[in-house]
C-alpha positions as CSV (number, residue, x, y, z in Angstrom):
1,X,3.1,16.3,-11.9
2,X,1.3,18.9,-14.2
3,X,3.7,18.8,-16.7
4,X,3.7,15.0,-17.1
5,X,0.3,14.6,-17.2
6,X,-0.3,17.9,-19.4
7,X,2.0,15.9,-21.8
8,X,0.1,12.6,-21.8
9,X,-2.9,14.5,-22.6
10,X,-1.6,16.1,-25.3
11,X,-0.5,13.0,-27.0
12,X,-3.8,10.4,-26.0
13,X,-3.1,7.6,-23.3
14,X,0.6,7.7,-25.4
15,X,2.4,6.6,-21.6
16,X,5.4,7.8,-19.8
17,X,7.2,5.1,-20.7
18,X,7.5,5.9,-24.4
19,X,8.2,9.4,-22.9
20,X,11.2,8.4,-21.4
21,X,12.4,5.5,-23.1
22,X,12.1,2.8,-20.2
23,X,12.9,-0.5,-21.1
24,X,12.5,-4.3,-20.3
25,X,14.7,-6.1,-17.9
26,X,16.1,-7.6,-21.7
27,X,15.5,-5.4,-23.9
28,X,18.9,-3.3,-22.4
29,X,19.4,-6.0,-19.5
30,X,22.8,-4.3,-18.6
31,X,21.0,-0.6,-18.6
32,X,18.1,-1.7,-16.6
33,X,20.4,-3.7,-13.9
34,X,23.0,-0.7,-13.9
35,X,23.6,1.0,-10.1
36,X,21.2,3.9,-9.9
37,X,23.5,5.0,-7.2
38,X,27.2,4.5,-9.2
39,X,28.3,1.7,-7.4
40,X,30.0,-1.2,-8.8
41,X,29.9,-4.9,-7.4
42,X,33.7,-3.9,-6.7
43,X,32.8,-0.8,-4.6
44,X,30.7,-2.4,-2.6
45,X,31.9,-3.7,0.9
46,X,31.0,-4.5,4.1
47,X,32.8,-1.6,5.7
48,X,31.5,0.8,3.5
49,X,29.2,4.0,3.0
50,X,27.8,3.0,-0.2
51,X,26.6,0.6,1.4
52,X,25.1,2.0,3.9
53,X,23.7,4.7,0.7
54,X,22.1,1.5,-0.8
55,X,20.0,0.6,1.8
56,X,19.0,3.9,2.3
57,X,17.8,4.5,-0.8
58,X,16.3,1.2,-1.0
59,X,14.2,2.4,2.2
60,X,13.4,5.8,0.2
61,X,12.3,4.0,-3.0
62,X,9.5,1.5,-1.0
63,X,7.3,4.4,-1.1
64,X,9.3,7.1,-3.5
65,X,10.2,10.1,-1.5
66,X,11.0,12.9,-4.7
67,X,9.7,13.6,-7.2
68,X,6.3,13.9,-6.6
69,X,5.2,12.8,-9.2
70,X,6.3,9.5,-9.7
71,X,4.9,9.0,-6.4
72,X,1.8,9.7,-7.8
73,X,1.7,7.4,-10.7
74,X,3.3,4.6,-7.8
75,X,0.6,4.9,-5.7
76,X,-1.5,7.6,-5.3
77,X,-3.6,7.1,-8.5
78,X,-4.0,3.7,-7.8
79,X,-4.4,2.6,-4.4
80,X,-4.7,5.9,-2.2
81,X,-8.1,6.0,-4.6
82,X,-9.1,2.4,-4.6
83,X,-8.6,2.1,-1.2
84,X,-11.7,4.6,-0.9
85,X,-9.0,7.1,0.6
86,X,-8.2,10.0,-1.8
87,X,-10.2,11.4,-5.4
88,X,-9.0,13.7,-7.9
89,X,-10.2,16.4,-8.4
90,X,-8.6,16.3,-11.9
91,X,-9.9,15.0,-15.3
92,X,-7.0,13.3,-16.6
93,X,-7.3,12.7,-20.4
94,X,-10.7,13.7,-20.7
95,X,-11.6,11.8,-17.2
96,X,-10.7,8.5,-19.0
97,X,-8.0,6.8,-16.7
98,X,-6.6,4.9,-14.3
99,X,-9.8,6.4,-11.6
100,X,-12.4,5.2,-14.3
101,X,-10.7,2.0,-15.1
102,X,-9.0,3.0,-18.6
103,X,-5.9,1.7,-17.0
104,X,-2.9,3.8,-18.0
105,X,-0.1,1.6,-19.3
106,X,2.5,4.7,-18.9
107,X,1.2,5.6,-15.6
108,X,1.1,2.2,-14.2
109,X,5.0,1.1,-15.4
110,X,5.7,3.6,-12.4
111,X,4.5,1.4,-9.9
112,X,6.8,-1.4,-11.2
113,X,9.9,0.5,-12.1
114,X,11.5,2.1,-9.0
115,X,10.9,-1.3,-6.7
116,X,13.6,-2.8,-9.1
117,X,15.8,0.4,-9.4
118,X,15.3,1.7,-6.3
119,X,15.3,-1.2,-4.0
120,X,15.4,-4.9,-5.5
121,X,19.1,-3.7,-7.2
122,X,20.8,-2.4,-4.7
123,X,19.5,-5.5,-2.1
124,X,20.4,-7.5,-4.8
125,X,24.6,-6.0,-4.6
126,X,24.5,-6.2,-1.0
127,X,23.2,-9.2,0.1
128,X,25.9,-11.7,-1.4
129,X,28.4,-9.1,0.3
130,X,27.2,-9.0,3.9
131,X,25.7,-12.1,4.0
132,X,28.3,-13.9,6.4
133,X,30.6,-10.8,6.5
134,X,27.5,-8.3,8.2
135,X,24.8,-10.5,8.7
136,X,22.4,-7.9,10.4
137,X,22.8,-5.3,7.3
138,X,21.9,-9.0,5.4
139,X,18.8,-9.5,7.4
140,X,17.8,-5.9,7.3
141,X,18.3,-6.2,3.2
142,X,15.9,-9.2,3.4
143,X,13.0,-7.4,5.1
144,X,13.6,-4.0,3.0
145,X,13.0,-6.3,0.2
146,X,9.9,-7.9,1.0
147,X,8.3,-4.9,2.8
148,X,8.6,-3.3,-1.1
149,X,8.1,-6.2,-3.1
150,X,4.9,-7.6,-1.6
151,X,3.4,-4.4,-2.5
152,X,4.6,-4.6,-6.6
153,X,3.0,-8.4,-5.8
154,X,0.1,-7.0,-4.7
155,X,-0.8,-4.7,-7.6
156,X,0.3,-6.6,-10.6
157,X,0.5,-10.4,-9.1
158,X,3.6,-12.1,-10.9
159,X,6.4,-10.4,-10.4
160,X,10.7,-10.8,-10.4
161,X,11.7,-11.5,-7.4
162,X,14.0,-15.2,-6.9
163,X,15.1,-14.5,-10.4
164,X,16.4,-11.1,-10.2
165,X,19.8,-10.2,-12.3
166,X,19.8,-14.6,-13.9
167,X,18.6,-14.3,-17.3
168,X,17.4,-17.2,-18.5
169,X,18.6,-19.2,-22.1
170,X,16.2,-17.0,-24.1
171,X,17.9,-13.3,-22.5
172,X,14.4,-13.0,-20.8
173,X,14.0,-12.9,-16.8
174,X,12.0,-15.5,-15.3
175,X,9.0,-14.3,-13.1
176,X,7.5,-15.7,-9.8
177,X,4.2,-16.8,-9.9
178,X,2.3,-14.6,-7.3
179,X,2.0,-17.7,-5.0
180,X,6.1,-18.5,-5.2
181,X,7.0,-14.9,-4.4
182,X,4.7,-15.2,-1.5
183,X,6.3,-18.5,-0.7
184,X,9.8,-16.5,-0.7
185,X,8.8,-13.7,1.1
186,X,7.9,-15.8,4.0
187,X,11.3,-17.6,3.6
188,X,13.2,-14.4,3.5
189,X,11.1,-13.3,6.3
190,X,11.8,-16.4,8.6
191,X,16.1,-15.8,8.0
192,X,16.2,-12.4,8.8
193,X,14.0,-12.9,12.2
194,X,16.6,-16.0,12.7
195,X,19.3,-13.7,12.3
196,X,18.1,-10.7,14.4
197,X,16.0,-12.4,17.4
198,X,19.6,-13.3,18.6
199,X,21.0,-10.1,18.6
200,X,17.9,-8.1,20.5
201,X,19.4,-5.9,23.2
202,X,22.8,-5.8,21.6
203,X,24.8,-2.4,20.5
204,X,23.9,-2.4,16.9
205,X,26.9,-2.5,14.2
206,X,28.0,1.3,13.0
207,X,26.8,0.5,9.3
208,X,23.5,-1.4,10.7
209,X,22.7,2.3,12.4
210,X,24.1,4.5,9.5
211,X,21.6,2.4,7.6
212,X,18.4,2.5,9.3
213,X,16.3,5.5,8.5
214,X,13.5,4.1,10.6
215,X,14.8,2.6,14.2
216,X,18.3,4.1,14.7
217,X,19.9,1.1,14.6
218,X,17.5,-1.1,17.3
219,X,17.6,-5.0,16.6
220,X,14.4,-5.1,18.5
221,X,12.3,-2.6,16.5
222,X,13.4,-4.6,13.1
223,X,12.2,-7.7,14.3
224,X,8.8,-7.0,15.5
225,X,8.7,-5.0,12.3
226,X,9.2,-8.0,10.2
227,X,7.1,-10.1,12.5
228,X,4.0,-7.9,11.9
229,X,5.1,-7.6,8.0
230,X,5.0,-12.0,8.1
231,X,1.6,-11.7,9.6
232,X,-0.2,-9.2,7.9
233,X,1.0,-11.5,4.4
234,X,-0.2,-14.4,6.4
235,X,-3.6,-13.0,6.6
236,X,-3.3,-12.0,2.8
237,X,-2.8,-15.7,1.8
238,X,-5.6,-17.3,4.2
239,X,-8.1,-17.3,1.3
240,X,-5.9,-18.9,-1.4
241,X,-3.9,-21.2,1.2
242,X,-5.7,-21.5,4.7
243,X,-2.9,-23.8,6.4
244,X,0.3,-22.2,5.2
245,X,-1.5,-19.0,6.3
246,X,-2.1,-20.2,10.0
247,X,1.5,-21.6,9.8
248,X,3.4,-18.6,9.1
249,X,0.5,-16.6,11.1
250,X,1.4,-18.3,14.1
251,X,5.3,-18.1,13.9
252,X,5.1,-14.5,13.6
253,X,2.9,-14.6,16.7
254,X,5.4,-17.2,18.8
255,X,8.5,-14.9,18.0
256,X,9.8,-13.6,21.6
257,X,10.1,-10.0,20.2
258,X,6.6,-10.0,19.6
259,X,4.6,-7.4,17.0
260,X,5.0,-3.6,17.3
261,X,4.3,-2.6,20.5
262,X,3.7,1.4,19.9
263,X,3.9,4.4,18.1
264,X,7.4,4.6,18.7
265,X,7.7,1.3,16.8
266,X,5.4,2.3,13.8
267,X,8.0,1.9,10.6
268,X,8.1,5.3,8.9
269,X,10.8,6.3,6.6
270,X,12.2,9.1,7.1
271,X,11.8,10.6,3.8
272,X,14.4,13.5,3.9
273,X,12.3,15.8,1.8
274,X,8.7,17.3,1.8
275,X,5.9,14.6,1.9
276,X,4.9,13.8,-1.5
277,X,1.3,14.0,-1.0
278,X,1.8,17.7,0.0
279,X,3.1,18.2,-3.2
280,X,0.0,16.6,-5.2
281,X,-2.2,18.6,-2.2
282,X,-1.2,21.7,-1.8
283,X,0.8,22.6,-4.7
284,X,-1.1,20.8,-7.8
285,X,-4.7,20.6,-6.4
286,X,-4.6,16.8,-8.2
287,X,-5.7,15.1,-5.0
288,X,-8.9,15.3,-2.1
289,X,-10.1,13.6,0.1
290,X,-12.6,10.5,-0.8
291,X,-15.9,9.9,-0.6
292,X,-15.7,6.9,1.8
293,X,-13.6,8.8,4.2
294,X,-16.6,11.4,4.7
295,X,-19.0,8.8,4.8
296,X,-17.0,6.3,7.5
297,X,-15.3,9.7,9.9
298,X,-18.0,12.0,9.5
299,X,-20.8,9.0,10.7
300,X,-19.0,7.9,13.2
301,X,-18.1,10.7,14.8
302,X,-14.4,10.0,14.2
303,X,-12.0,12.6,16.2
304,X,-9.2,11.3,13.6
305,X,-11.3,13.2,10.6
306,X,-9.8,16.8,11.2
307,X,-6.3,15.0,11.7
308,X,-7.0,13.4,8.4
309,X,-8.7,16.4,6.2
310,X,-9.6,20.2,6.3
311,X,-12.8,21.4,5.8
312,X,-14.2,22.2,2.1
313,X,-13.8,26.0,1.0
314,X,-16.3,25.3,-2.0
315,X,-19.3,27.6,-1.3
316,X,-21.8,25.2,-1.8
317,X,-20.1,22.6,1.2
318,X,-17.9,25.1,2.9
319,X,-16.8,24.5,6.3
320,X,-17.6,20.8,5.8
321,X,-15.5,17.8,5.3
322,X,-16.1,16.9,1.7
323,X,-15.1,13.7,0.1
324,X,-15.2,13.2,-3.8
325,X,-16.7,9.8,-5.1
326,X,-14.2,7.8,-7.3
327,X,-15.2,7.2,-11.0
328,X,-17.6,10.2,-11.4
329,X,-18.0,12.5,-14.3
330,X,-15.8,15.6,-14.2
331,X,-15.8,18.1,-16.6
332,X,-13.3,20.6,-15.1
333,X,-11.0,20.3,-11.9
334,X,-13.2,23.7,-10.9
335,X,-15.9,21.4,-9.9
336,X,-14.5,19.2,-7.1
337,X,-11.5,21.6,-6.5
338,X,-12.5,23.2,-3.4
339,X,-13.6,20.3,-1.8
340,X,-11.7,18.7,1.1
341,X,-7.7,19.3,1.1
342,X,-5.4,16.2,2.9
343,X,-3.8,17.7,6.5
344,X,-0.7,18.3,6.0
345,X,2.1,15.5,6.4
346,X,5.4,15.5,7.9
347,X,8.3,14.4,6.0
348,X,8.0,10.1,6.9
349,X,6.2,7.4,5.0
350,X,4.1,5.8,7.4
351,X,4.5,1.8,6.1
352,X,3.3,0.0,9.4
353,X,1.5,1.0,12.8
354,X,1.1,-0.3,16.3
355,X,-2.4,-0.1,15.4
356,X,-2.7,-2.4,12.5
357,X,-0.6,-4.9,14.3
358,X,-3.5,-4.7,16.6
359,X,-5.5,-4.9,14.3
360,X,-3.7,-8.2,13.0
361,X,-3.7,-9.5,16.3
362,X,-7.2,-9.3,16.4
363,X,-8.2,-10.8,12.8
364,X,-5.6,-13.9,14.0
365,X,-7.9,-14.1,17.6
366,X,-10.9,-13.7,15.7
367,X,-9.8,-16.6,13.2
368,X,-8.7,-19.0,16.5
369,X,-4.8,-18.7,16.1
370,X,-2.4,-19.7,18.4
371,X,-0.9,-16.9,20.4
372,X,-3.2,-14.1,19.0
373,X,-5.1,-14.0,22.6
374,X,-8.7,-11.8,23.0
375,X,-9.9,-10.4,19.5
376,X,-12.0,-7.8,21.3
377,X,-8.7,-7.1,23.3
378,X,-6.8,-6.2,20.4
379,X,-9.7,-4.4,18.6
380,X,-10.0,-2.0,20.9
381,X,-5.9,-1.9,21.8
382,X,-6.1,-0.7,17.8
383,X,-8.5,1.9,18.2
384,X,-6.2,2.8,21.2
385,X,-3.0,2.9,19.7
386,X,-4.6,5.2,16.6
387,X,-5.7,7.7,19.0
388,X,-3.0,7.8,20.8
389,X,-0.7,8.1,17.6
390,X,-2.6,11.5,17.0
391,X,-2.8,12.5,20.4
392,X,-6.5,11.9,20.9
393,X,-8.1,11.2,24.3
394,X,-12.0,9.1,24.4
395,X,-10.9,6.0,22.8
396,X,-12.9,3.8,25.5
397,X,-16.0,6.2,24.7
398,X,-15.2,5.6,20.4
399,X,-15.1,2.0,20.9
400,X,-17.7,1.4,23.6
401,X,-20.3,3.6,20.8
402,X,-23.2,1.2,19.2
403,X,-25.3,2.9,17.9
404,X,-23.4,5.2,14.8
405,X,-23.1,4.0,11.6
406,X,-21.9,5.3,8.2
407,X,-23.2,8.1,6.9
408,X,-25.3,8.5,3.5
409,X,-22.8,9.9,0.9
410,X,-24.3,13.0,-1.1
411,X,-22.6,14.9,-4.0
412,X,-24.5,18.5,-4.5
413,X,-22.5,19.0,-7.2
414,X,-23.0,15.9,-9.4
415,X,-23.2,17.3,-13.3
416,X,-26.1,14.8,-13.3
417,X,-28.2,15.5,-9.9
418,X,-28.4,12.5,-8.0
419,X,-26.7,10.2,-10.1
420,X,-23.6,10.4,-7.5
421,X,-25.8,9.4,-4.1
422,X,-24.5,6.6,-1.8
423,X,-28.3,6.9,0.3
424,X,-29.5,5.0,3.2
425,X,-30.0,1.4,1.8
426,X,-27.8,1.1,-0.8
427,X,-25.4,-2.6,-0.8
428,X,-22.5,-0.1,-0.7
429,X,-23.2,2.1,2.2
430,X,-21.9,-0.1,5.8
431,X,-24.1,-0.2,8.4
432,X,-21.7,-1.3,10.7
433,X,-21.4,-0.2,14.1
434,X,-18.5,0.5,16.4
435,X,-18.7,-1.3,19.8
436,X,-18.1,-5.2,19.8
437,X,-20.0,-7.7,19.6
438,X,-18.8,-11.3,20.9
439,X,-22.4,-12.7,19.5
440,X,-22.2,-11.0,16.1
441,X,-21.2,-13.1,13.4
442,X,-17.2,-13.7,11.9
443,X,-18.2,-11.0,9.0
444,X,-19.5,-8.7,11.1
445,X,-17.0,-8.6,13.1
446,X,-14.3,-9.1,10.3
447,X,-15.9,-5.3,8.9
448,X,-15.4,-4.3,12.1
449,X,-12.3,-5.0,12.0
450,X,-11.0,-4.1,9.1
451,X,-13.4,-0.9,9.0
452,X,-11.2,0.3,11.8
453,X,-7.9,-0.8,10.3
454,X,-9.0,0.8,7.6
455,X,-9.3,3.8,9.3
456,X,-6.1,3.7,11.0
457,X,-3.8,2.7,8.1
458,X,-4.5,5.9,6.4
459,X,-2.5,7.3,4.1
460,X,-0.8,4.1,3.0
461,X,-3.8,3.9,0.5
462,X,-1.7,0.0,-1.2
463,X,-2.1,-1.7,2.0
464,X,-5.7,-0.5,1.7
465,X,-6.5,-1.2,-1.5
466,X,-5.1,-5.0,-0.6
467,X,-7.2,-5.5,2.1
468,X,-10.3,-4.3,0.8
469,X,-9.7,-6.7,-2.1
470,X,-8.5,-9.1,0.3
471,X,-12.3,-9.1,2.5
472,X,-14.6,-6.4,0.9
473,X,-14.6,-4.1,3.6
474,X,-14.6,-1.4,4.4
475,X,-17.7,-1.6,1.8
476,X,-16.7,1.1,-0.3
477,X,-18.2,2.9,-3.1
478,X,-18.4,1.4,-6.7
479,X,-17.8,3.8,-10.1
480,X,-20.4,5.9,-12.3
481,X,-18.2,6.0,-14.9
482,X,-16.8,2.5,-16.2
483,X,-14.5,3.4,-18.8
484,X,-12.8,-0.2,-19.2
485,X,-15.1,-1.8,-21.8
486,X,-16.3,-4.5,-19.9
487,X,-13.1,-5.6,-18.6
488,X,-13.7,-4.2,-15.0
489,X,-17.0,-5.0,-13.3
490,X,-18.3,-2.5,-11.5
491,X,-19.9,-4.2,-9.1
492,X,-16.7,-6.4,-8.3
493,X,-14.4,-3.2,-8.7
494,X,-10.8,-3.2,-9.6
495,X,-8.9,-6.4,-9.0
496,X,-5.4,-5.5,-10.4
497,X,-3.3,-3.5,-12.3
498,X,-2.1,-5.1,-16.0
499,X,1.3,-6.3,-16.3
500,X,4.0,-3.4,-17.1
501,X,4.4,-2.5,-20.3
502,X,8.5,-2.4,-19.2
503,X,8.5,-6.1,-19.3
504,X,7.1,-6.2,-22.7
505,X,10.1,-7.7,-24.4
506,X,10.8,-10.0,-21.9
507,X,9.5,-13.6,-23.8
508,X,9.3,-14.9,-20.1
509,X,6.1,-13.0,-19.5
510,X,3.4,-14.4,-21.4
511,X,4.1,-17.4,-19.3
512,X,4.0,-14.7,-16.1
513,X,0.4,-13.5,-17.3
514,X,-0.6,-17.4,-17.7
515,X,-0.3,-18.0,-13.8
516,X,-3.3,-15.7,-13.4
517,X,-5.8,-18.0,-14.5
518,X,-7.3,-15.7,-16.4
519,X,-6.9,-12.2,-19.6
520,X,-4.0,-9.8,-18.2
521,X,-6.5,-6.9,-17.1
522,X,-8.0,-5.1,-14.5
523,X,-10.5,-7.4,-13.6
524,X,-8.6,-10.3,-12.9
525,X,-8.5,-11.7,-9.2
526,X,-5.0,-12.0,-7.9
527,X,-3.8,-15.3,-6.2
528,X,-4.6,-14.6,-3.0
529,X,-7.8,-12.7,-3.9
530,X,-10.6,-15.2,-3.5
531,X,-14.5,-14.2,-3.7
């Protein structure tokens, strides 16, 4: 990533895009829809590999597996920090960027250009082809597509989806309002777990298995994947649409496959290569772990926090685990540097757990749906199934704990002396406790909740990021350093990325931006992102 970022600093916030010459879907509609993989709507068939290499590489472009560093404009310096997660260490152009709301334009067209690449255009070859002849590789297409497209949803809001590859009478592409692309996803949803519920405990098809980099071919596993994917964007709409929410909430729960059961059902992609976070970690020094993680692990005890981080090596914290607050000022990446390092990862993208179906489960109990059962039940099953994902014992113990909290968040190294303090009493700092508590109010146990799915979600810092937006918990820590010019509150935090400059040309997306309801910035609330 050096180099990349080394060159946007030397030219200003001047973006990757210009650097490389992306363009809009119709700008060069026949580039941008071209086969990243060589394969023509004539190759394609239902008997075939590149098939099979489509869908693969769709699964590897959800969360890009190499290089690095487009991973890291995807994702990791936007929601692995938002989400409270990760810092950098690194002053990017002069420490005005993405992490102190001077939102990037050539960063940010990352996190919008390999979802259409990498999975929306080869889904969009092989559907028409396997719908009736392979209807399993269809259904397994659908749920690729809306695992990966959700997220682009979830950080910009409008985005291509029903549309995709039918220009429109001006050569533009038409966009989905956040809201329709929601509506699809549940549609797409709903087909594949029609097609697949049939066929649980049959051999899966050669191509279905060649495909799969996640289940080995196992009907089963794809459906309660796709059932806990339909209820997790259940609960993402119940703010903006409270019935259609309970509706598809309540189908995913009905579904005789059920949600994910247990670690062996968690969906991560094998990535084939070394974990891009190890990369950014270990070899560039551009990412550490944030200030909210010390705060949350360290106060509560959490075994998880030496499966999560390594201890800081600076010599003013060393031998402790030392988070860096988001937004700060940094004059030199020597500052923060030595602070807490991420564990290492293994070569998958974790994209869904047991626990956060759990943890699903439980938001659905504690809201009164149908078929979600005991909220306390499946609280504590999540806490369960985390630990037992990293081979912890003392989960009962964890859960059963009332008395810790959070603790106070303290940077000894602030270039202004106190000015970086999270101390006991602040609005940001939780004072939430572990155990539950059936006579605690909905919020309180809603932050319990999500606090703890919070926790367990780690590293997938998008799905964070959209959840904290989603409720406001975990409560997490709010910028020194607002670089945004009053586009961003600080208080409020960041709602949004702006739309990429890659569609610029397209004349459908001014009326794209209009469906926010409000200026095409950082501080705009998505659809389903209600106060």
């Amino acid at each position: 990533m050096k180099k990349y970022i080394d060159k946007i600093r030397s030219l200003g916030l001047i973006g990757l895009i210009l650097i490389y010459g992306l363009s809009s879907c119709t700008k060069k509609f026949e580039e941008y829809n071209t086969n990243p993989f060589g394969v023509s709507d004539q190759d394609l068939n239902p008997d075939g590999a590149l098939i099979v290499a489509s869908l693969q590489n769709a699964q590897k472009n959800i969360y890009v597996n190499s290089p690095a560093w487009i991973t890291q404009l995807q994702q990791n310096l936007m929601g692995d920090i938002y989400s409270g997660y990760m810092m950098s260490p690194t002053p990017f152009a002069g420490n005005s960027n993405n992490i102190t709301y001077n939102l990037v334009d050539g960063w940010n067209t990352w996190a919008w250009q390999p979802a259409y690449t990498g999975v929306m255009l080869p889904i969009s070859k092989v559907e028409p082809l396997t719908k009736t002849a392979a209807p399993d590789i269809y259904a397994m297409a659908k749920i690729i597509k809306v695992e990966a497209m959700h997220r682009v949803s979830d950080i910009f809001g409008p985005i291509i989806y029903t549309k995709y590859r039918q220009p429109n009478s001006d050569l533009g592409v038409d966009f989905d309002s956040q809201q329709a692309a929601y509506t699809a996803f549940f549609a797409d949803l709903s087909e594949a777990i029609g097609i697949l519920t049939p066929k649980i405990g049959q051999a899966a098809s050669a191509n279905f298995t060649k495909s799969d980099l996640v289940y080995g071919g196992n009907y089963g596993k794809w459906v309660r994947f796709a059932n806990t994917l339909r209820l997790r964007l259940a609960l993402r709409i119940v703010k903006a649409d409270a019935a259609k929410s309970k509706t598809e909430g309540e189908a995913a729960l009905a579904n005789s496959a059920g949600l994910l059961i247990n670690n062996a059902d968690n969906f991560n992609v094998d990535l084939g290569t070394n974990h891009p976070l190890n990369v950014m970690n270990n070899e560039w020094g551009d990412i550490r772990m944030g200030a909210p993680m010390e705060s949350i692990l360290s106060g509560y005890n959490d075994p998880r926090l030496p499966k999560y981080f390594v201890p800081a090596v600076d010599p003013v914290v060393a031998g402790q685990y030392k988070g860096i607050r988001q937004g700060i000022n940094i004059d030199a990446k020597s500052r923060y540097g030595d602070f807490s390092k991420l564990a290492t990862f293994t070569n998958f993208a974790q994209m869904m757990t047991s626990a956060e179906a759990s943890f699903l489960k439980a938001e659905a109990a504690l809201r009164g749906w149908t078929g979600a059962g005991s909220a306390q039940t499946n609280y504590e099953a999540g806490i369960q199934r985390s630990f037992d994902q990293y081979g912890l014992t003392g989960a009962p113990a964890y859960y059963s704990n009332a008395v810790l909290k959070p603790n106070p968040y303290l940077d000894p190294k602030a270039i202004v002396p106190g000015q970086n303090d999270v101390l006991t009493g602040s609005p940001y700092l939780s004072t939430i406790t572990i155990k539950w508590n059936a006579a605690a109010t909905f919020n309180e146990n809603l932050e319990r909740i999500i606090t703890q799915k919070w926790i367990s979600v780690y590293p997938d810092g998008q799905e964070a990021w959209s959840e904290f937006r989603r409720t406001g918990f975990p409560k997490l820590f709010p910028v020194i350093v607002n670089s945004s010019g009053g586009k961003i509150s600080t208080a409020v935090f960041i709602r949004r990325i702006n739309m990429p400059t890659a569609e610029a040309n397209n004349p459908a997306l001014p009326a794209a931006i209009a469906t926010l309801g409000g200026p095409d910035n950082g501080g705009t609330r998505l659809w389903w992102d209600k106060p």
